[in-house]
C-alpha positions as CSV (number, residue, x, y, z in Angstrom):
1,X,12.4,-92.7,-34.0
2,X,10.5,-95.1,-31.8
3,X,7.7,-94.0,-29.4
4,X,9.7,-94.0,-26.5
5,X,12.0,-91.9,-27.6
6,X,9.8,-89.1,-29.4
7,X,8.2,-88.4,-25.9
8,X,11.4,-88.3,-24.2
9,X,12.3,-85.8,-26.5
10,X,9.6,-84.2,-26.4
11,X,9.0,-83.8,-22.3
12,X,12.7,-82.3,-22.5
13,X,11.7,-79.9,-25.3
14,X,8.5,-79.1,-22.7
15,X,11.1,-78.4,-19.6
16,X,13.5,-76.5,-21.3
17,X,10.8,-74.4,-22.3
18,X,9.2,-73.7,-18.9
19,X,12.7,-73.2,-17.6
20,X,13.8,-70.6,-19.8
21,X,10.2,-68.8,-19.3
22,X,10.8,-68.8,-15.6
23,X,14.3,-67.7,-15.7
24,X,13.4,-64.9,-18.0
25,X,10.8,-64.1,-15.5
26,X,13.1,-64.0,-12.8
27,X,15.8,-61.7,-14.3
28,X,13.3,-59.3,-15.4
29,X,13.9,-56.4,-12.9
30,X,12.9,-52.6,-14.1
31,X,16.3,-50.8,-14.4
32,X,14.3,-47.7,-14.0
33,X,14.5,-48.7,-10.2
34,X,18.2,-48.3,-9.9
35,X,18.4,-45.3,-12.0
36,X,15.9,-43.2,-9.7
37,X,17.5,-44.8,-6.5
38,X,20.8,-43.7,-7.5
39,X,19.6,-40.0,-8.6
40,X,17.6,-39.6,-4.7
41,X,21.2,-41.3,-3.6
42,X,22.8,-38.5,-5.4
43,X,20.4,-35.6,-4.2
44,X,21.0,-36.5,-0.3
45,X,24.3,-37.3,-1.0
46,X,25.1,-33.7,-2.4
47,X,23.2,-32.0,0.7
48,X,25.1,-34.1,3.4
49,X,28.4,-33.7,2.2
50,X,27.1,-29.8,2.2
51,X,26.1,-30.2,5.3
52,X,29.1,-32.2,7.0
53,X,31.3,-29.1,5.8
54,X,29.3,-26.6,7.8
55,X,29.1,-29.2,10.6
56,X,33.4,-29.6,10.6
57,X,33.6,-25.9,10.7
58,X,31.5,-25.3,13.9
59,X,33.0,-28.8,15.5
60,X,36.7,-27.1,15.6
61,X,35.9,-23.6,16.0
62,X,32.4,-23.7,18.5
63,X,29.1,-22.2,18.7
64,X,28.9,-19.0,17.3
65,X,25.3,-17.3,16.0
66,X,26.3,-14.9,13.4
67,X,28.3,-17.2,12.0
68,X,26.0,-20.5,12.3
69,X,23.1,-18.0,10.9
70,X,25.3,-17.1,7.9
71,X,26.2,-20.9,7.4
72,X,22.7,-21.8,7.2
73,X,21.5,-19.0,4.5
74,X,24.3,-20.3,2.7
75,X,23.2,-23.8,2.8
76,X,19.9,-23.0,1.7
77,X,20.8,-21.1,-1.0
78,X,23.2,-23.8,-2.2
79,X,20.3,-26.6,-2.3
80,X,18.1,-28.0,-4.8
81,X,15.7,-29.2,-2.9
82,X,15.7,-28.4,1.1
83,X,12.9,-25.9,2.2
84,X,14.6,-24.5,5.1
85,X,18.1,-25.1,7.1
86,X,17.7,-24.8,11.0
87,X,20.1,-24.4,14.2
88,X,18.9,-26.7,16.7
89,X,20.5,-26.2,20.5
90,X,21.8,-28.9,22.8
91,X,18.2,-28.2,24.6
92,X,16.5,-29.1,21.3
93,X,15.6,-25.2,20.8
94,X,15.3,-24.2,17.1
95,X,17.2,-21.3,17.9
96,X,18.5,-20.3,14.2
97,X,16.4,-20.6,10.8
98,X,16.5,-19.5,7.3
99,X,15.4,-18.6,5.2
100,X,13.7,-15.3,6.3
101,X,10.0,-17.0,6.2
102,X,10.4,-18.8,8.9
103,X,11.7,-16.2,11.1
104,X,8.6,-16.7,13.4
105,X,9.2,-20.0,14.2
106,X,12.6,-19.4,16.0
107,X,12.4,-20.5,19.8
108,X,10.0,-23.7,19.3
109,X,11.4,-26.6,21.6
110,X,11.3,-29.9,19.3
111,X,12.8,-31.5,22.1
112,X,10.7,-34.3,21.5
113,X,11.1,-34.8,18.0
114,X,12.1,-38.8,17.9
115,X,14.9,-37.7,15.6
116,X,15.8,-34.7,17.6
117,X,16.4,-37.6,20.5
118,X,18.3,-39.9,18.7
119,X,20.5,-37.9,17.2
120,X,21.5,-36.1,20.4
121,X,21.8,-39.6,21.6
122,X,23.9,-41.1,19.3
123,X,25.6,-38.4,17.7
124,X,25.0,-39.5,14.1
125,X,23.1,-38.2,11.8
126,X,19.2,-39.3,11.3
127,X,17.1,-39.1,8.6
128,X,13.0,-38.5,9.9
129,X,10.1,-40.1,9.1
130,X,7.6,-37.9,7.4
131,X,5.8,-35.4,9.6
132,X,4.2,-32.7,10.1
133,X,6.5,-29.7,11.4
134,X,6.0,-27.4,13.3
135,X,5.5,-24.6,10.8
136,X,3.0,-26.7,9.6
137,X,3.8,-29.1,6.2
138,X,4.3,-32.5,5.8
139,X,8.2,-32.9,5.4
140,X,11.4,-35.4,6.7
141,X,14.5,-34.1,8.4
142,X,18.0,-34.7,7.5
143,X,19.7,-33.6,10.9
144,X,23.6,-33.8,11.7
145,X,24.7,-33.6,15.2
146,X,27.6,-30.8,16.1
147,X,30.1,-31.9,18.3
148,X,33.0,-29.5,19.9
149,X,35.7,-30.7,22.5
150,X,33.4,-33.8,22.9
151,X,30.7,-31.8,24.0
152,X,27.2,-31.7,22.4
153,X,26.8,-28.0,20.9
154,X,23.5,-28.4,18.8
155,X,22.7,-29.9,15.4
156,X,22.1,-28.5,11.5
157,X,19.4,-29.3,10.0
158,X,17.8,-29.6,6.8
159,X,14.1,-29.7,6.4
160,X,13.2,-31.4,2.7
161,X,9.5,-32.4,1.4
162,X,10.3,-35.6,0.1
163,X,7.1,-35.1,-2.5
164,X,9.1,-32.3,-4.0
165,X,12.1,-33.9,-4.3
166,X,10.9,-37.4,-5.8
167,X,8.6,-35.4,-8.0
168,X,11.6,-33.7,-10.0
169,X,13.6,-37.3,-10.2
170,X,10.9,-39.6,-11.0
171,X,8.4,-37.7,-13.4
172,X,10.6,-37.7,-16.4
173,X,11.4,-41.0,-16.0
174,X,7.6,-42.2,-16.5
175,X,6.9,-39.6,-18.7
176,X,5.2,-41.0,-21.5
177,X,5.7,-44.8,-20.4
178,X,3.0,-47.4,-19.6
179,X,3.8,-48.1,-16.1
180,X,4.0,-45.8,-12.8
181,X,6.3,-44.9,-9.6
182,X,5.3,-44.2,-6.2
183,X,7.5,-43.9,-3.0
184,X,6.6,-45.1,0.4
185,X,8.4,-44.8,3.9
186,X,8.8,-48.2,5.7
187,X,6.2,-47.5,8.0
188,X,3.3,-47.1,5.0
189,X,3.3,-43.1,4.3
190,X,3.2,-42.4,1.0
191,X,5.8,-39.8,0.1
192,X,5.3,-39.6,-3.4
193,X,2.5,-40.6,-5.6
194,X,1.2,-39.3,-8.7
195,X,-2.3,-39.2,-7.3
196,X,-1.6,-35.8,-5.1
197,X,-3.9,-36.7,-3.1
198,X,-2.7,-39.6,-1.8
199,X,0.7,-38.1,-0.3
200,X,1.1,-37.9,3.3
201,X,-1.3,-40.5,3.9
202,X,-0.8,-44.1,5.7
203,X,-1.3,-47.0,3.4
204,X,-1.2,-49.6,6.5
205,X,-3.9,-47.6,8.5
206,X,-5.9,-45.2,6.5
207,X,-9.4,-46.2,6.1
208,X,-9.5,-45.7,1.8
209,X,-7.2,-48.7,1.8
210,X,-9.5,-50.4,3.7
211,X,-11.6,-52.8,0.7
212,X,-8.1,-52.9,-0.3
213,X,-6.9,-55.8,1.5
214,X,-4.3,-57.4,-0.8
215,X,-2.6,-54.1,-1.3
216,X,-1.9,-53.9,2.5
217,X,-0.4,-57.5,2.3
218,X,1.7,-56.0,-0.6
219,X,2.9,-52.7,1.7
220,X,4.1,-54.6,4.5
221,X,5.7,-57.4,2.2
222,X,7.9,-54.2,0.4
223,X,8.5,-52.6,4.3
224,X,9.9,-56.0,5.4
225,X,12.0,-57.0,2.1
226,X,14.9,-54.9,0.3
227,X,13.9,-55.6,-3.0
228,X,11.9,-58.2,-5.4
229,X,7.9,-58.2,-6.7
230,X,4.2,-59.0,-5.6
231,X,0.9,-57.9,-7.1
232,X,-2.2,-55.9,-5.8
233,X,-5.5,-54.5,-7.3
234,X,-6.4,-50.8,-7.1
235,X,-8.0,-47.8,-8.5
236,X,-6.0,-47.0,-11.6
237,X,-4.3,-43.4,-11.8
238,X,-7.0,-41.0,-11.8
239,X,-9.6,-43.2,-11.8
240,X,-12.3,-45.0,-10.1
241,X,-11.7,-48.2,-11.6
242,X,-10.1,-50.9,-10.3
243,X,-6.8,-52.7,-11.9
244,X,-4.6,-55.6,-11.0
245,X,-1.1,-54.3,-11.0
246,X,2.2,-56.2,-11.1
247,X,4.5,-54.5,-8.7
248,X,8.7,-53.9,-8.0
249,X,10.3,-52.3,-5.4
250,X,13.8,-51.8,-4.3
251,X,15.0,-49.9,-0.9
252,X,16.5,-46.4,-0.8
253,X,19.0,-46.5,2.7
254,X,19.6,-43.3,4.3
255,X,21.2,-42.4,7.7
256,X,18.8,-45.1,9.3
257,X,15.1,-45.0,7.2
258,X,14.4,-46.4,4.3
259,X,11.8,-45.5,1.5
260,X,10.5,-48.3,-0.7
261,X,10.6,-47.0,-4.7
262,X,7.9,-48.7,-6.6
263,X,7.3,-50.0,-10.3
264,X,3.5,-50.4,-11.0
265,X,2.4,-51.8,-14.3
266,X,-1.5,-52.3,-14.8
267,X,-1.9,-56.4,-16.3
């Protein structure tokens, strides 16, 4: 073989390497992402359809409070996951709740609630952003407008704690494994995290993010974008040292919101 043609063969040896590196690259995408964004598909999917039924029942046959109040005790007692079911009237009046706990908190106007306004105004339902209710946790709210004769009658509604719910789906998934999961709502609050400590708190604005630069950049590049991977530096779980992590993320779509499932693997 002549010169020539030992370093033509040899440069194409060289590119079909460093495209088969970069393809596997690209094709590399956890699975574990789809699996937990199909169970929290699964979990919300379950408690609307539960919902919707109760919703149907009131929309042919009208408002009626021993019967919504009965409805709502038995939606809470069929779910997994939702910490309280509430009866919300046309005047945004939490005017039914179970369970019993929250008795006290019957007659508080969340008139405006942005959810509470949108769904009223559109008449579909709405998935919250997290917040702090009124009887005082951090939760989201799944709420489902109730219309009879094409008349506005109220809403049900289901209060979850997202926390609680991701905790159950995701931990025995990473059980054991060498990389982490953490959710976050589009608009940077951290709904799940295996640093407790962390939920409930505003990636984009709190001020412990601050020296933390590159990790912002990161959080607004999984808000804008349904799925794919970056990279950020941070303390490592339960730590106070600092690791570069290599990062995926894929988009959970309900009833408006999104939350942003991450893969975090320390390089």
């Amino acid at each position: 073989m002549n010169k020539q043609n030992f370093f033509l063969c040899l440069l194409i040896v060289v590119l079909f390497s460093s495209c088969k590196n970069d393809k596997d690259e690209i094709l590399f995408f956890p699975g574990q992402l789809d699996l937990l964004k199909n169970e929290v598909n699964a979990s919300f999917d379950s408690l609307n359809n539960s919902i919707n039924a109760a919703v149907n029942v009131f929309s042919a046959s009208g408002f009626d409070a021993v019967a919504m109040r009965s409805k709502l005790l038995e939606l809470y007692n069929e779910s997994t996951f939702a910490a309280e079911l509430v009866y919300t009237s046309p005047d945004g009046i939490m005017e039914i709740i179970e369970p019993a706990a929250y008795y006290s908190y019957e007659g508080s106007n969340i008139s405006a609630q942005p959810h509470v306004i949108k769904a009223f105004q559109t008449k579909q339902p709405v998935l919250s952003d997290g917040f702090i209710v009124v009887e005082g946790y951090q939760a989201a709210v799944t709420i489902h407008p109730v219309i009879h004769n094409n008349q506005l009658i109220g809403a049900i509604s289901a209060v979850i704690v997202p926390a609680n719910l991701l905790k159950r789906i995701i931990e025995p998934v990473v059980k054991n494994q060498d990389f982490e999961v953490w959710v976050m709502e589009k608009t940077g609050l951290t709904l799940y995290d295996q640093d407790e400590e962390e939920i409930g708190i505003n990636v984009l604005t709190h001020p412990m993010y601050d020296d933390f630069p590159v990790l912002r950049q990161a959080c607004l590049k999984m808000a804008g974008e349904e799925s794919g991977e970056t990279k950020y530096s941070f303390y490592q779980t339960g730590t106070n040292i600092v690791v570069n992590k290599k990062t995926y993320w894929n988009t959970f779509h309900m009833q408006g919101n999104q939350w942003k499932i991450i893969y975090v693997k320390p390089e």
